[in-house]
Every structure is written in structure tokens, then in C-alpha cells.
C-alpha positions, 0 to 999 in steps of 0.5 A, spaced: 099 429 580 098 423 576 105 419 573 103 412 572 098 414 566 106 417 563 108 409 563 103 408 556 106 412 552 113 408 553 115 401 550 114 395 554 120 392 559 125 388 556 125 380 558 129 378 564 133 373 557 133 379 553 137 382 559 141 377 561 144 377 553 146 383 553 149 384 559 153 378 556 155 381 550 157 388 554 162 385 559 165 382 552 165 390 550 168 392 558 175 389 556 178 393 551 176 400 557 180 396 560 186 402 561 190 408 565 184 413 563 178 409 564 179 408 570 181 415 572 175 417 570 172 412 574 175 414 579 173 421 578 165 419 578 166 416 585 161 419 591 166 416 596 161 414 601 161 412 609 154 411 611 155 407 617 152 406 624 159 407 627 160 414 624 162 420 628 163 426 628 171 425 628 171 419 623 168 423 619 172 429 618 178 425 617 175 422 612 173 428 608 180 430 610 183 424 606 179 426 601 180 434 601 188 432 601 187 428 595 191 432 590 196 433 594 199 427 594 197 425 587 197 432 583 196 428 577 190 425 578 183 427 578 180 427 585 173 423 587 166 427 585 163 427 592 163 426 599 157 422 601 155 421 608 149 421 614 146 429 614 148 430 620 155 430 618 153 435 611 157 440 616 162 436 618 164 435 611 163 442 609 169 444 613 174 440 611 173 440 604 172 448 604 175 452 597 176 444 593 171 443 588 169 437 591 162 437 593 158 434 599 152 429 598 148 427 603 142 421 604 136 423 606 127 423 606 128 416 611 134 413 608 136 407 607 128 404 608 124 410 606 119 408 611 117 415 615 112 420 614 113 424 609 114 429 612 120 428 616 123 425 609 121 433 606 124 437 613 130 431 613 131 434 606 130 442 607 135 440 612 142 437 609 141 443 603 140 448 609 146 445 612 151 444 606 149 438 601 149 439 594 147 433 593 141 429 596 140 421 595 133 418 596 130 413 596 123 411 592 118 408 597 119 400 595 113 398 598 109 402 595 112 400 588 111 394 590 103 394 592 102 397 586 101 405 589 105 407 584 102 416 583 103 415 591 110 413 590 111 417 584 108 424 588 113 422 594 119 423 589 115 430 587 115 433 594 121 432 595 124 434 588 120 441 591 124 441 598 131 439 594 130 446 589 137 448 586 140 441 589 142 434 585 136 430 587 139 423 586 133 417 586 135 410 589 130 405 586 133 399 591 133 394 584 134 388 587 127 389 591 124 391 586 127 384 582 124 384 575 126 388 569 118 392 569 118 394 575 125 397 574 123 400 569 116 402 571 121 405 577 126 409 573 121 412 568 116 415 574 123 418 577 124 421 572 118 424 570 117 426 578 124 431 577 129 426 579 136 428 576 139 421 577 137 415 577 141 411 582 141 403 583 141 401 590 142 403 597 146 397 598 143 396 605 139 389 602 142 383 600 141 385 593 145 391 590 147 394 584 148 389 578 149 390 571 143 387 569 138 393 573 143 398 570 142 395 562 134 396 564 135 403 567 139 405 562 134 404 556 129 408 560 133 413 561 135 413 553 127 412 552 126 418 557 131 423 554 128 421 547 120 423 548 123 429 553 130 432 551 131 431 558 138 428 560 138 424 567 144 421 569 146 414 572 149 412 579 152 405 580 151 404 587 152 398 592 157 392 593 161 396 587 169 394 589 174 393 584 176 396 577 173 391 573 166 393 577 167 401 575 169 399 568 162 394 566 158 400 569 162 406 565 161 400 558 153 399 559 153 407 559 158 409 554 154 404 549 147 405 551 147 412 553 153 414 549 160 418 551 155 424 552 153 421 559 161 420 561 161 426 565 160 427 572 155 430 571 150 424 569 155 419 571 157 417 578 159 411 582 156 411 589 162 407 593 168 406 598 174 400 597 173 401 589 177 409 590 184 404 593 182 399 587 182 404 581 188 407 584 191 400 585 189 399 578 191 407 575 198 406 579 199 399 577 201 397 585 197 397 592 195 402 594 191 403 600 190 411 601 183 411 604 
């Protein structure tokens, strides 16, 4: 299918000057969501991630066992969204944090790289749903992207929007490869059009993770999006985000270019790890290191 001719029908990108001074007047706006009840909501948007190559089965069960235990030992707050790890351990997760609300989120389709066949990338997929995700996070092909195949990029998403059926697919852009506000903007929009759930900033494998500046662009076009389709995509932060202050510029970008509408769950999510003991730090008003 053709997606490239789509991105006419759509405003041309912000400028990089343009971008930088908004996200100067929203860090501005970031400090008066400086409270109790933001950062819990940040927390509850959390996809509490280990994605490394020291995971094993035993680490990570008594992770997600950390996670499933959560409301036990703080009844008071909400817990984490998901749990986000390596296919092989969908199963793992499964059966610790069986009869909780918490849902399983698994990489896949060549994560972090994307850099496979196409058909691993599907038979990866089909496998961690079969197994137990309900949630599946991959990566657009950057170097197509950057090569200017922008259908083959987009197509790729389509396929694996077909194998993923009745899954949240979660689109990562790898914004600071793809560097410039066009490109993240080309990038979120042929996402979206190829059935991305949400769009999501970054693998944080590379040197160049989430930055507010990426999420200003993707926000726009989810809202320009939203505007010609009726469709609401969500938006996850995601890489090198570690501290209160972090959560709540993200959560700011969102409720000020999408609106509160968005600052649900279901169309915001913060992909991260250390950030779960900071904004308990910052909810409880002392150190705590539960994870």
C-alpha cells in the first residue's frame, strides 16, 4: 500500500527554532504539575521495562513479582501499567502477575535495530501475543526512513499491525536518528496511518533517546492525525527517562498539545525503570527503592 502520498495532505513540519521555544515555554508550564497526583499518574503510565542482555528467567520473575506485589505494600497508590521485557520471558511475566490488572508488554519484529527479515519480525510478533503479550512494541525500519523508502517503511508497520490483531501495537520512531522535526514528523504520521496504536519515541539503546523536543513534533501529528481521522493515537515516552521532573515535562507536553483527554493509560505511557523509585520518592516524600 501506498503511505507516503498521505503526508501531503498534512502541514509541513515545524522548524527546529520553532520547536526549541515551545519546549522552553512548556518546561515553564511543567512546574505547576508539580504534585502528589501528577506523579501518581505518572507512575501509573509507567511500562516498567528490563530489557537487558543479563536478563534471565529468574530475574525476571522476581521482577514482575516485585511489580504484582506492588499493591500490597502501597494500597494506596495505583500500580505500574505494564510489565515490558524480551519475548522469551512473556510467559515468565504471565505467571507472576496472574489475576492483577497489570498487562504484559513485549519488544519484538527485531528490537532494538529492526534490521531482519520481515518475516522473523511477523513470526516474533505472532509469537509473544500467542504467548501472552498484550502489548507489542516495534521498531520502525530507520534506515529505510533514512534512505527515503518511506512505503517499505510504512508497509512493514502494516504487516506487523496484521500479525499483532487484538494487541496494542506501540510504534518506536528511534527519534534521535532520525534527528530533524520532518523526519519525526514523516515518521509519526506513516505510523499512524499503517495502524499504529501508539507512537512511541525511542528504543533507548542509542545515544540519543527521548527528548522533549521529539515529543512536541510527535504530539502535533498525532493531533493533526486525530484532526482529518477521528482516530486517537497514543504517546509513550520512552528512553533515559529517570526522574520525577522527566515524568511531569512529558505528561505537560501531552495535556497541553493533546489535552486531558489523552492522560489516560490508554493513550499515555512512559516506557522506563529507575523513574518507578523516583516518583515514589517524590509521592511519599522520602527515598524509596522498591524495584
Amino acid at each position: 500500500m501506498e503511505y507516503a502520498n498521505h503526508l501531503s495532505e498534512y502541514g509541513a513540519a515545524p522548524s527546529q527554532e520553532q520547536v526549541a521555544n515551545e519546549v522552553a515555554l512548556l518546561r515553564e508550564t511543567a512546574k505547576a504539575n508539580h504534585n502528589a497526583e501528577v506523579y501518581k499518574f505518572c507512575y501509573s503510565a509507567i511500562d516498567l521495562t528490563t530489557l537487558s542482555s543479563c536478563d534471565s528467567e529468574q530475574s525476571v520473575a522476581t521482577f514482575a513479582r516485585r511489580a504484582a506485589e506492588f499493591t500490597l505494600d502501597y494500597p494506596h497508590l495505583p500500580n505500574v501499567a505494564s510489565i515490558c521485557i524480551y519475548p522469551p520471558f512473556v510467559e515468565t511475566v504471565g505467571l507472576e502477575i496472574d489475576a492483577t490488572p497489570l498487562r504484559i508488554t513485549s519488544v519484538a519484529g527485531g528490537f532494538p535495530s529492526s534490521q531482519t527479515f520481515l518475516e522473523v519480525k511477523m513470526l516474533e510478533v505472532a509469537m509473544a501475543i500467542e504467548n501472552g503479550a498484550d502489548e507489542v512494541d516495534v521498531v520502525l525500519n530507520v534506515g529505510k526512513m533514512l534512505s527515503g523508502a518511506l512505503d517499505e517503511a510504512a508497509n512493514e508497520i502494516e504487516v506487523l499491525r496484521e500479525e499483532s490483531e487484538g494487541a496494542t501495537l506501540k510504534v518506536i520512531l528511534e527519534t534521535g536518528a532520525l534527528c530533524t522535526p520532518k523526519l519525526i514528523r514523516q515518521a509519526s504520521l506513516l505510523a499512524m496511518h499503517a495502524g499504529a496504536d501508539f507512537i512511541k519515541t525511542s528504543t533507548g539503546k542509542i545515544t540519543v533517546a527521548a527528548t522533549p523536543e521529539a515529543a512536541v513534533v510527535m504530539c502535533h501529528a498525532i493531533k493533526d492525525y486525530y484532526a482529518k481521522s477521528g482516530h486517537k493515537v497514543g504517546f509513550k515516552a520512552a528512553g533515559g527517562i529517570r526522574t520525577a521532573e522527566d515524568a511531569v515535562l512529558y505528561y505537560t507536553i501531552v495535556k497541553e498539545i493533546l489535552g486531558e483527554e489523552w492522560l489516560t493509560t490508554d493513550l499515555f505511557r512512559i516506557g522506563a525503570s529507575s523513574l518507578a523509585n523516583n516518583l515514589l520518592s517524590a509521592i511519599e516524600g522520602k527515598e524509596i527503592q522498591y524495584y
